[in-house]
Backbone bond lengths (Angstrom), bond angles and torsions (degrees), N, CA, C in turn:
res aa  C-N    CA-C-N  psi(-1)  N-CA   C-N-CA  omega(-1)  CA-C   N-CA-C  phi
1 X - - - 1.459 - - 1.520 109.32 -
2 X 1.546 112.42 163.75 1.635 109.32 -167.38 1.245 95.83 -141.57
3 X 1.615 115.36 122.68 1.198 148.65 -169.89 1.694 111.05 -90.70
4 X 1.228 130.18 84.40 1.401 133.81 -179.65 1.465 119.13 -95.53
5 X 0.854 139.84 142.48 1.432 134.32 -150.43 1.837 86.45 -149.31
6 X 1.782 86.59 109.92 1.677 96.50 -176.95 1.182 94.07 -94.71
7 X 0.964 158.10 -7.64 1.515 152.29 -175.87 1.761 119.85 -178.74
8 X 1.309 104.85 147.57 1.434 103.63 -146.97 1.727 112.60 -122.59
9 X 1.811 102.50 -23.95 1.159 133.01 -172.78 1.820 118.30 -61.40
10 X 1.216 121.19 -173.71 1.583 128.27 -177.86 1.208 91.73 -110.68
11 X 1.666 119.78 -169.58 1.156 107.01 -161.13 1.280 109.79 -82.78
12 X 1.601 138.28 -27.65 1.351 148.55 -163.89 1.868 102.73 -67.36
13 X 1.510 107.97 -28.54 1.398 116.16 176.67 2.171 99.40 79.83
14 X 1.509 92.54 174.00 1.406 91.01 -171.71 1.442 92.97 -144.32
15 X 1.662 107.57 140.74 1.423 126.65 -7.23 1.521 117.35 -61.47
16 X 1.427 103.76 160.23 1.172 83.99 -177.73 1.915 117.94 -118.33
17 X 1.350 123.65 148.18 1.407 137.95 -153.00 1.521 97.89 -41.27
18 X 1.662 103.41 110.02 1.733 98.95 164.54 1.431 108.86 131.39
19 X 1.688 98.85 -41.50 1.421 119.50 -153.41 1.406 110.75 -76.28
20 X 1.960 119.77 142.59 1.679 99.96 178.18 1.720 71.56 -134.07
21 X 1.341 138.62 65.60 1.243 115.55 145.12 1.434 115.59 -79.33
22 X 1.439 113.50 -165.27 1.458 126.99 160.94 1.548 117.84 -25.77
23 X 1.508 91.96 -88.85 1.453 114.35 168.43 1.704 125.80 -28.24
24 X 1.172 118.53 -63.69 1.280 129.83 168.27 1.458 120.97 -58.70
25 X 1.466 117.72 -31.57 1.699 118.05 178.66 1.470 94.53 -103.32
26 X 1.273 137.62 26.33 1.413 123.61 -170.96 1.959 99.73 -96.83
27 X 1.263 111.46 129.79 1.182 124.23 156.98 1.481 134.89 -44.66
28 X 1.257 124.04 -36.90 0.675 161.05 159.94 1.843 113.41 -25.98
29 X 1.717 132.81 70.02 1.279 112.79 177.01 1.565 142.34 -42.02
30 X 1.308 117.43 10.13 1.790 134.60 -158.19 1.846 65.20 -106.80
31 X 0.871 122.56 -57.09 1.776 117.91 -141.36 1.577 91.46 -79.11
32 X 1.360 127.58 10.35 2.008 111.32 -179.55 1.344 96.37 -104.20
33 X 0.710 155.66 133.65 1.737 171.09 -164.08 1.677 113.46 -135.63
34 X 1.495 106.33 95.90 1.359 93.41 161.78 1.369 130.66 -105.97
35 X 1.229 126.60 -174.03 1.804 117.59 -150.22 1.756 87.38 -54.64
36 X 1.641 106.24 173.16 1.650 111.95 179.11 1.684 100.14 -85.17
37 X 1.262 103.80 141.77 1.380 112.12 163.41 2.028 94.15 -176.87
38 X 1.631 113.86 150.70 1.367 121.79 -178.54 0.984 101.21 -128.24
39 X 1.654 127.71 -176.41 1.113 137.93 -157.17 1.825 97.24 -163.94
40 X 1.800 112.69 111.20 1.370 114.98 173.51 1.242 124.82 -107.56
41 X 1.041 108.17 133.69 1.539 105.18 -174.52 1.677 147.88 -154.81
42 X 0.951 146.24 114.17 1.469 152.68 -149.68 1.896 107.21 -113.93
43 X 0.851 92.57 174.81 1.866 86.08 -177.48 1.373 124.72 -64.04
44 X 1.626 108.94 -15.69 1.557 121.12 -152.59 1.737 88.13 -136.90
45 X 1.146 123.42 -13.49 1.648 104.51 179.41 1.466 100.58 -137.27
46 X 1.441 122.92 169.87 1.473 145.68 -173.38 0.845 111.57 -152.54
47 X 1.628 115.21 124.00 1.576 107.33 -178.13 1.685 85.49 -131.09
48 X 1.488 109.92 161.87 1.476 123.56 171.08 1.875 88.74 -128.88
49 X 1.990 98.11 146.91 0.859 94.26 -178.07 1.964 99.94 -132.71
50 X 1.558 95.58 117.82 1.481 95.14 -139.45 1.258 150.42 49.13
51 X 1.383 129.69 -168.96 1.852 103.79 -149.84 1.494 95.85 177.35
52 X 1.812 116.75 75.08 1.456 121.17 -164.55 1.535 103.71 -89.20
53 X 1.166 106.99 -160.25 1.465 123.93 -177.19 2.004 114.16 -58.46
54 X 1.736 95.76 -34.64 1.622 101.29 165.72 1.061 140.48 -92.04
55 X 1.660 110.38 39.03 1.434 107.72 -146.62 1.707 95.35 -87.12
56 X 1.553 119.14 -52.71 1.169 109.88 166.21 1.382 119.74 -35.94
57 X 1.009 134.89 -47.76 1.746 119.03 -177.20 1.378 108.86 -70.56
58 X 1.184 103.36 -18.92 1.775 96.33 176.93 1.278 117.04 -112.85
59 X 1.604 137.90 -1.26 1.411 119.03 126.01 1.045 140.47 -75.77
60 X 1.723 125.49 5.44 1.644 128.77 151.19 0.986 122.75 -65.45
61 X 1.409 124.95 -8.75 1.717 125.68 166.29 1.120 103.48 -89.49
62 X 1.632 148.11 -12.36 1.224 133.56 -154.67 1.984 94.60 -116.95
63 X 1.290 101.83 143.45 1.279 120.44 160.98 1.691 114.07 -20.64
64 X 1.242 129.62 112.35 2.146 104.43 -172.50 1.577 77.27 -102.21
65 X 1.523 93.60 130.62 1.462 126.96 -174.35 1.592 97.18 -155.24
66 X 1.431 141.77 -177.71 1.252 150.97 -132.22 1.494 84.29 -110.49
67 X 1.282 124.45 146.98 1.749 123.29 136.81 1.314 118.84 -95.48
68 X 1.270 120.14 135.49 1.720 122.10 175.60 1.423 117.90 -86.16
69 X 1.647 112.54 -27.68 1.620 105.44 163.18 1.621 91.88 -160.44
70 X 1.516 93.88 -165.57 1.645 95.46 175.26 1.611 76.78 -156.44
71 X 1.923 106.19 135.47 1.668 107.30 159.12 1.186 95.84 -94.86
72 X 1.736 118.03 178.39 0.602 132.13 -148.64 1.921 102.24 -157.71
73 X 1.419 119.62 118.07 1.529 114.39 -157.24 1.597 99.89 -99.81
74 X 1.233 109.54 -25.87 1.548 99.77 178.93 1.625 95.96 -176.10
75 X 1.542 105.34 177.08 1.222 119.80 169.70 1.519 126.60 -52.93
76 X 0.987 107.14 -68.89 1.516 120.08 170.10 1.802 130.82 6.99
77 X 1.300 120.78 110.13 1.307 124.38 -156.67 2.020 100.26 -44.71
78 X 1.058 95.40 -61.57 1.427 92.10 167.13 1.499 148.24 -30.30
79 X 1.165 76.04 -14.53 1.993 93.21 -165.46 1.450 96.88 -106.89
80 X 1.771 112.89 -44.82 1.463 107.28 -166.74 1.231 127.84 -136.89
81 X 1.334 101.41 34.19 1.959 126.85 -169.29 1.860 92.57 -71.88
82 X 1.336 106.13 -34.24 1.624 91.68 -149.68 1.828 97.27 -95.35
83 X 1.133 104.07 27.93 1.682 98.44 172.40 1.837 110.33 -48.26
84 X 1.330 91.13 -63.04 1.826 99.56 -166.06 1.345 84.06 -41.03
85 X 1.028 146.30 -54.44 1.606 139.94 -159.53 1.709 115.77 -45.51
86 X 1.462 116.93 -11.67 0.955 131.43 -131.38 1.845 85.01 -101.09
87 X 1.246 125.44 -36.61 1.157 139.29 -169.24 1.462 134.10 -47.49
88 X 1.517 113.31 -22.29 1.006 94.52 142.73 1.279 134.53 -83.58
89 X 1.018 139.34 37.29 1.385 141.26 -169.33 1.389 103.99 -127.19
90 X 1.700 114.67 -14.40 1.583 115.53 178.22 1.375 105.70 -177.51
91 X 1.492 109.71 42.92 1.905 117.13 153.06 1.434 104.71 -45.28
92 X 1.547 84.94 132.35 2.313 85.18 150.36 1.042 125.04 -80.46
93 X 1.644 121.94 11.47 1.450 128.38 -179.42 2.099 87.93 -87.71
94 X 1.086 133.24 -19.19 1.172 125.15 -154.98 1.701 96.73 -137.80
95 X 1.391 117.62 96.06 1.284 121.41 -157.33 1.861 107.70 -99.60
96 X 1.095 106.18 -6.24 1.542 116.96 163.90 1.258 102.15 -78.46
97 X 1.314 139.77 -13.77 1.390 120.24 163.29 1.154 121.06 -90.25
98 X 1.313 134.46 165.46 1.353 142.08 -152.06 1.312 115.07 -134.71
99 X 1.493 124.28 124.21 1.359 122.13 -177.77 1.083 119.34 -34.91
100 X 1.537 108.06 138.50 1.531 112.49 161.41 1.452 109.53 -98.26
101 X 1.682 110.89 129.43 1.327 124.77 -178.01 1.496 100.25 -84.17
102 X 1.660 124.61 133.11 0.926 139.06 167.24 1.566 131.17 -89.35
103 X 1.270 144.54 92.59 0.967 103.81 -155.41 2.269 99.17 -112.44
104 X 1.279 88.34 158.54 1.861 97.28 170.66 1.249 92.10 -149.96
105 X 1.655 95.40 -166.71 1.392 142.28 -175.46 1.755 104.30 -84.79
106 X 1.210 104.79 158.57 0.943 102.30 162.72 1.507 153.44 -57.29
107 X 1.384 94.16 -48.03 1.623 103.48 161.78 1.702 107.59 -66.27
108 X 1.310 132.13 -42.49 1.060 119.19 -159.13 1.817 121.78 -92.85
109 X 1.795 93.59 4.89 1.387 97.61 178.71 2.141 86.42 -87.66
110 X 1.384 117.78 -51.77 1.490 121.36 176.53 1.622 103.18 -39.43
111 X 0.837 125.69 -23.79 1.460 121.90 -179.82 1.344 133.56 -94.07
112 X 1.741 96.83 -18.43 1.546 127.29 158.58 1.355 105.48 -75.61
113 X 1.034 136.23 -77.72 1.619 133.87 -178.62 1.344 127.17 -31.09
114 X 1.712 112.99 -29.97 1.537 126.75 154.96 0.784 129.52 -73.96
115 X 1.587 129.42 -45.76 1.627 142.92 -150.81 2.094 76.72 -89.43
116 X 1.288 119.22 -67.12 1.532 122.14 -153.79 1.768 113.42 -104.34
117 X 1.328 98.76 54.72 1.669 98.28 -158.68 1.360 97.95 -65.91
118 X 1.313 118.50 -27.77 1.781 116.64 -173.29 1.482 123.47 -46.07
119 X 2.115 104.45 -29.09 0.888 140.37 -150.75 1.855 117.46 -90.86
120 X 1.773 75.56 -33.81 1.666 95.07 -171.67 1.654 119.18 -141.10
121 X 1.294 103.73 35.78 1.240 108.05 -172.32 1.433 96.89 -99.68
122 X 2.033 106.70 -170.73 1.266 114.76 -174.49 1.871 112.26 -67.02
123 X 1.365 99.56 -47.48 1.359 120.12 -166.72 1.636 114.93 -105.37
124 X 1.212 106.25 113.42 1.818 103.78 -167.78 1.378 104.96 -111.84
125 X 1.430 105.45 153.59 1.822 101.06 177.36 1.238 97.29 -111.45
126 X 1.613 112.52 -178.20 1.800 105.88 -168.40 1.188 98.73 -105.83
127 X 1.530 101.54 136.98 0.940 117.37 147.07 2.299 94.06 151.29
128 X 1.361 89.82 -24.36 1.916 103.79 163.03 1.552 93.24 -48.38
129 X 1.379 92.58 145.06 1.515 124.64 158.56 1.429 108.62 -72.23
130 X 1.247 123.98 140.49 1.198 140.69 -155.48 1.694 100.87 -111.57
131 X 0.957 136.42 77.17 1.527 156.24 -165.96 1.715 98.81 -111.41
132 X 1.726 87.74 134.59 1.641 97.22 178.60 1.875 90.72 -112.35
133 X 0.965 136.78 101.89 1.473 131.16 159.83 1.326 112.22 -74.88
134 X 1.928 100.90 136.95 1.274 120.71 -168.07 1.480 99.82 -143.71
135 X 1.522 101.04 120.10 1.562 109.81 172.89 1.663 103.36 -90.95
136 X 1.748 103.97 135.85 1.352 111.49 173.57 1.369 112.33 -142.41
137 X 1.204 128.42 167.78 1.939 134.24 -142.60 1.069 81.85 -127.48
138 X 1.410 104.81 157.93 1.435 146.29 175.28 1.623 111.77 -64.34
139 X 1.578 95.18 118.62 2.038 82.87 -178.92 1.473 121.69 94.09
140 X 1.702 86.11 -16.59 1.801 92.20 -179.95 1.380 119.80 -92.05
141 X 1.633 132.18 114.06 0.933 100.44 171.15 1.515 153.63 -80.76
142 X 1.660 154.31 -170.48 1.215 117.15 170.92 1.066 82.97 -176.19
143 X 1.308 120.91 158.34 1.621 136.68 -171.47 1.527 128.75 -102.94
144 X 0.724 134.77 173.22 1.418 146.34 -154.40 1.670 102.83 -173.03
145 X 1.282 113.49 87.21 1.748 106.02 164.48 1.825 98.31 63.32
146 X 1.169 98.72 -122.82 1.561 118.14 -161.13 1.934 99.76 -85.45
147 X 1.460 103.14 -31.26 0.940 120.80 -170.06 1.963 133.23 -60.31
148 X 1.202 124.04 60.79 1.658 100.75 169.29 1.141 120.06 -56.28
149 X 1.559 109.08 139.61 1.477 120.33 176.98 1.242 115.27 -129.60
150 X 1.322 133.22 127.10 1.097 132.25 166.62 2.038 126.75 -112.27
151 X 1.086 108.57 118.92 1.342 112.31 -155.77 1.897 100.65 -95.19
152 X 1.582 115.59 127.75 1.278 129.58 -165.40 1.325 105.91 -135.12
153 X 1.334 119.52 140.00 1.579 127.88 -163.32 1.574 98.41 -92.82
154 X 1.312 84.54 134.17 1.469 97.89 158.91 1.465 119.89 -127.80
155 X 1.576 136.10 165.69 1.712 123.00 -177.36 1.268 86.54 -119.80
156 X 1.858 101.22 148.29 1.353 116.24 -171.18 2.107 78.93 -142.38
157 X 1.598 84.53 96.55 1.582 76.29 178.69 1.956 110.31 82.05
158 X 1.300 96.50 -132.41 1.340 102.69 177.94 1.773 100.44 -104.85
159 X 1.477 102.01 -24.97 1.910 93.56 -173.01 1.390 111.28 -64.52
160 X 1.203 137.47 113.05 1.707 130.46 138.00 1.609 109.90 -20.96
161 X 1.284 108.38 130.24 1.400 109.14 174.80 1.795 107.65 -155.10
162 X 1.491 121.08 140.99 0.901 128.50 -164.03 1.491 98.40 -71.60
163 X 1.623 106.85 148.11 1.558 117.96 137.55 2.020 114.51 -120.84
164 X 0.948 97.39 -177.73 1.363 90.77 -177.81 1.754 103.32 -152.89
165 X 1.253 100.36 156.58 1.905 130.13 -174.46 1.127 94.88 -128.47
166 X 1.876 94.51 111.07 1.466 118.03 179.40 2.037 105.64 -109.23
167 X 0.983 140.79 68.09 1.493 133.29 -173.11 1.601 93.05 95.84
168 X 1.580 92.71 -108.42 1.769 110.82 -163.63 1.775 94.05 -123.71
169 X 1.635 116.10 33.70 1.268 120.15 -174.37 1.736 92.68 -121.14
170 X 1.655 110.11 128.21 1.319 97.88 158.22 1.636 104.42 -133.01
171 X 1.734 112.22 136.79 1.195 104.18 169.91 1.155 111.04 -126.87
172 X 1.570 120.60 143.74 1.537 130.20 169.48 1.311 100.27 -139.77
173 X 1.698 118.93 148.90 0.762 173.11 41.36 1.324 144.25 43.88
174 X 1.672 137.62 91.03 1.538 104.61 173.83 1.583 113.69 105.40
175 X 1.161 88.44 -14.06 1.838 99.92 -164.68 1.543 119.79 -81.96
176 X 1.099 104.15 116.67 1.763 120.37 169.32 1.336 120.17 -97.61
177 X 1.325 109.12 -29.89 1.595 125.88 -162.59 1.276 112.35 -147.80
178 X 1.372 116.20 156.52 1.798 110.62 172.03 1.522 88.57 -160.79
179 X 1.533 115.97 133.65 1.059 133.57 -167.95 2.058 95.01 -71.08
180 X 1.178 112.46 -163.61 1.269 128.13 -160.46 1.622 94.82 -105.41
181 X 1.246 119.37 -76.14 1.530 117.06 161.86 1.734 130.64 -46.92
182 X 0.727 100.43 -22.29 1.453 114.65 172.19 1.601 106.61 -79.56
183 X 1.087 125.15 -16.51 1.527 114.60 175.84 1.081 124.89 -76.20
184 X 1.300 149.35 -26.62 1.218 173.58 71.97 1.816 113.30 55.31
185 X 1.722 96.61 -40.73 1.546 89.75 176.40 1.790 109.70 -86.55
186 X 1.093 108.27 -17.83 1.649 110.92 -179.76 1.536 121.96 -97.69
187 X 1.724 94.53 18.69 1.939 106.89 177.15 1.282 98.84 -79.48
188 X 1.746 120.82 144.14 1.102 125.68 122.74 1.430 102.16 113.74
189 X 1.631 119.13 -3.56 1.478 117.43 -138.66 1.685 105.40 -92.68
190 X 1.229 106.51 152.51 1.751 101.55 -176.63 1.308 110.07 -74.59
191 X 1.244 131.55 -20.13 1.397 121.05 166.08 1.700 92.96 -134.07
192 X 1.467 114.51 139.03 1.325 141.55 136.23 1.582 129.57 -61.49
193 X 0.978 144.93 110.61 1.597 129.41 174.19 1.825 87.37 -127.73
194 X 1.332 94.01 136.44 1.448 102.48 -167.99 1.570 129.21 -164.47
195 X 1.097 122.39 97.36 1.801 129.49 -171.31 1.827 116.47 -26.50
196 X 1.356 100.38 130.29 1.112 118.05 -176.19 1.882 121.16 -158.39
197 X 0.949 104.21 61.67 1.309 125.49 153.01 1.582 114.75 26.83
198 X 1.670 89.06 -104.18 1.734 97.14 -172.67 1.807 89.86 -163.25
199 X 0.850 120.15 148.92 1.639 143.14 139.06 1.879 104.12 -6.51
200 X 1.685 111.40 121.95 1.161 133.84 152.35 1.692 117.59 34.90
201 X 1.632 115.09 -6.65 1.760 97.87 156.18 1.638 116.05 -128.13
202 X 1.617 93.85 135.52 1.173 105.64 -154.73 1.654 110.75 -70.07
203 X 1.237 119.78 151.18 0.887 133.50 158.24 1.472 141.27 -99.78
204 X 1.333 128.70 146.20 1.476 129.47 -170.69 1.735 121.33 -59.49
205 X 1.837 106.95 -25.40 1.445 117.46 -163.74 1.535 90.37 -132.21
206 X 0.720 154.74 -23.72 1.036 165.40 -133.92 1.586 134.95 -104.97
207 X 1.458 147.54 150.99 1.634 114.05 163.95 1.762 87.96 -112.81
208 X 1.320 115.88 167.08 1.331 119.96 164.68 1.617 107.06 -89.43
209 X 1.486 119.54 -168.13 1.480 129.11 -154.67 1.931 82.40 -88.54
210 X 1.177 107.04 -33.48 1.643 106.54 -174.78 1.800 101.76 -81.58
211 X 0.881 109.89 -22.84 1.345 100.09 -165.07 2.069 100.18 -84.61
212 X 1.203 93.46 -29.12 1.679 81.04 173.61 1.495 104.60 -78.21
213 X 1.071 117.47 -50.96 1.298 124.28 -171.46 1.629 104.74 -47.87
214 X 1.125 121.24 -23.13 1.569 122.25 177.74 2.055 92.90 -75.73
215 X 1.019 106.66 -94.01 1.529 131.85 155.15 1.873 91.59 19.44
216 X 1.466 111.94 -78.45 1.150 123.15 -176.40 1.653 127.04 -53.20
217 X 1.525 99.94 -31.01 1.336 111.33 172.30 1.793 111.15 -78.87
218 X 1.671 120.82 -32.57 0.980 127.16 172.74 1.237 119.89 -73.88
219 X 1.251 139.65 -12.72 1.260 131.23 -179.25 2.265 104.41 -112.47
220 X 1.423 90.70 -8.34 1.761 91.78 -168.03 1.178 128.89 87.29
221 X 0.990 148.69 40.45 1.349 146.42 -137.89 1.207 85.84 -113.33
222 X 1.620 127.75 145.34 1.003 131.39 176.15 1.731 131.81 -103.02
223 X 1.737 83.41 -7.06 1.860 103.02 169.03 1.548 88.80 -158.39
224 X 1.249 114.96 146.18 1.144 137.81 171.25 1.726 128.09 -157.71
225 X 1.606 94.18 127.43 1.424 102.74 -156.80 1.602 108.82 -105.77
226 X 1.249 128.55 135.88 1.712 112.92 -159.64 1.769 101.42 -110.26
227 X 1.327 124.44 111.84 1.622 129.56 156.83 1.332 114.23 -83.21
228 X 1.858 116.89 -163.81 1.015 125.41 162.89 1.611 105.43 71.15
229 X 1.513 121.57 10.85 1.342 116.29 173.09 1.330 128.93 -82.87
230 X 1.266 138.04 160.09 1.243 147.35 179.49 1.217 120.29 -91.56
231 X 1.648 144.53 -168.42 1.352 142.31 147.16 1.476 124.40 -60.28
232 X 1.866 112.14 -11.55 1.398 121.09 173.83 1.471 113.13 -86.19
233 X 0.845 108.64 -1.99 1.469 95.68 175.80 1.691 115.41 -106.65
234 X 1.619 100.73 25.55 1.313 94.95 170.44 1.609 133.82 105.47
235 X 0.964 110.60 -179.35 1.461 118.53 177.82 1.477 106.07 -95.38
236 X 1.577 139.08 144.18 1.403 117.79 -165.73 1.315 106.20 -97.05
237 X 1.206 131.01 18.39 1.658 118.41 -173.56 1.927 90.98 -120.21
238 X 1.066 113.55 -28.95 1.333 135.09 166.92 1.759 104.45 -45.32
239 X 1.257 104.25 -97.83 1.414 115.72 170.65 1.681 125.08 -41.15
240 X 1.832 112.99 -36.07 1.363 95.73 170.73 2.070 110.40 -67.59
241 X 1.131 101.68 -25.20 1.418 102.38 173.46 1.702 121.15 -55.25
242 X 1.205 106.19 -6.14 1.179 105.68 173.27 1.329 131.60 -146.04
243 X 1.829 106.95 22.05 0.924 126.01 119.07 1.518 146.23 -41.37
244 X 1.511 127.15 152.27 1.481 115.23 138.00 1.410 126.23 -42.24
245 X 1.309 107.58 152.13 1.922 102.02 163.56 1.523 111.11 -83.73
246 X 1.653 126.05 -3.34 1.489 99.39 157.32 1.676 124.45 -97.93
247 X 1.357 80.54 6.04 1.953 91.63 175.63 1.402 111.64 -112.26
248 X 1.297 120.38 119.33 1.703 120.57 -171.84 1.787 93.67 -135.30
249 X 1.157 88.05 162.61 1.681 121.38 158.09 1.376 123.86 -74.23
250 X 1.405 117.03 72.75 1.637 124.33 170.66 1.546 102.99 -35.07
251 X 1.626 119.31 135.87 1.529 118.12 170.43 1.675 91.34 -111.83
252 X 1.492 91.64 -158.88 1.696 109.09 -170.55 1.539 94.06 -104.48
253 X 1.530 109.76 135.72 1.578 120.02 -173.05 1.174 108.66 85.29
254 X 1.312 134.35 -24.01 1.243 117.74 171.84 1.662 128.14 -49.51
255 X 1.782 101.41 145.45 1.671 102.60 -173.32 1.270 91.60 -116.76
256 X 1.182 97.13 155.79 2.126 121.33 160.14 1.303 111.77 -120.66
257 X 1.115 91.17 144.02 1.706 80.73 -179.25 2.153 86.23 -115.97
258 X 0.992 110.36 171.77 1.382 123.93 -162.23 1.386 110.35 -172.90
């Protein structure tokens, strides 16, 4: 399976509006960060993993081929602004296409039905994306195509917010905290992908570049790739330099193969 990483950034994205440091005027394509969201995939299945405000710019680089679902890690404008974007892939103007099943949490599918009622109501007009929303629990697993997934809480702040264990893939997101039982689903895994902020000040929602890097050593991960960064954490050829070589700086476009 092939691990693409459409965007790599926090929610403000990088550079970010205003800014003339390093980071922000750097030439450099590793250093543009757009909101986080990935893309999984095998010959016969497609998964999107969340779906922010950039999702259109970052499915015009990708092959347009079918999606089989999209998870979904939390509420957060960032994570799930770019649904409507989603439409060509399953307009009701275009009835050979086939719903895309969405799946979340509970609170955050209730929060979809308000924020995007156009989206998910009884009665749709054409031209809505044709979305099947599916609430699913913590710990449970459930499939997608080729795909088992199992969805594991993590705290971002006070919100509960999903991560998920895809095979020997674990990605989170969002993460400040991880309960004691909850560690267990992100042991052992051949790739890590995992939130990391910026460099040495802490944050309230957040992990820092040390705090995953701890995280990563505690669970074993045998590659681990760091998103969810800001303009503080640097320049990216800079910072992987002072990294480990199994801990790097995921950019935008990047593939895995798996």
């Amino acid at each position: 399976m092939t691990l693409t990483f459409l965007g790599t950034g926090t929610s403000g994205g990088v550079p970010s509006i205003g800014c003339t440091c390093r980071v922000c005027q750097s030439n450099d394509p590793h250093d543009k960060r757009l909101r986080s969201a990935a893309l999984l995939e095998t010959e016969h299945t497609r998964l999107l993993i969340d779906c922010g405000p950039d999702a259109r710019q970052q499915l015009l680089g990708q092959p347009f081929r079918a999606i089989d679902g999209v998870i979904l890690t939390h509420i957060h404008y960032d994570h799930v602004a770019g649904i409507d974007d989603l439409r060509p892939f399953c307009s009701i103007d275009f009835p050979q296409m086939r719903s895309i099943p969405i799946y979340a949490n509970q609170s955050t599918a209730e929060a979809l039905r308000v924020t995007m009622p156009y989206c998910f109501g009884e009665h749709l007009y054409p031209g809505v994306p044709l979305l099947d929303l599916k609430t699913i629990e913590p710990n449970v697993p459930f499939r997608v195509g080729e795909f088992e997934i199992v969805p594991f809480i993590v705290m971002h702040h006070g919100l509960p917010v999903f991560a998920y264990r895809i095979g020997s893939l674990v990605y989170i997101t969002d993460m400040k905290t991880i309960d004691d039982d909850e560690v267990k689903y992100a042991e052992d895994a051949e790739l890590l992908v995992v939130n990391a902020l910026r460099w040495h000040k802490p944050h309230h929602s957040h992990q820092t570049v040390e705090d995953a890097v701890a995280f990563a050593r505690r669970v074993r991960a045998r590659r681990t790739l760091l998103i969810h960064g800001n303009h503080q954490i640097g320049l990216h050829d800079e910072t992987n330099a002072l990294l480990p070589p199994d801990i790097q700086l995921a950019y935008d476009g990047m593939k895995v193969e798996m």
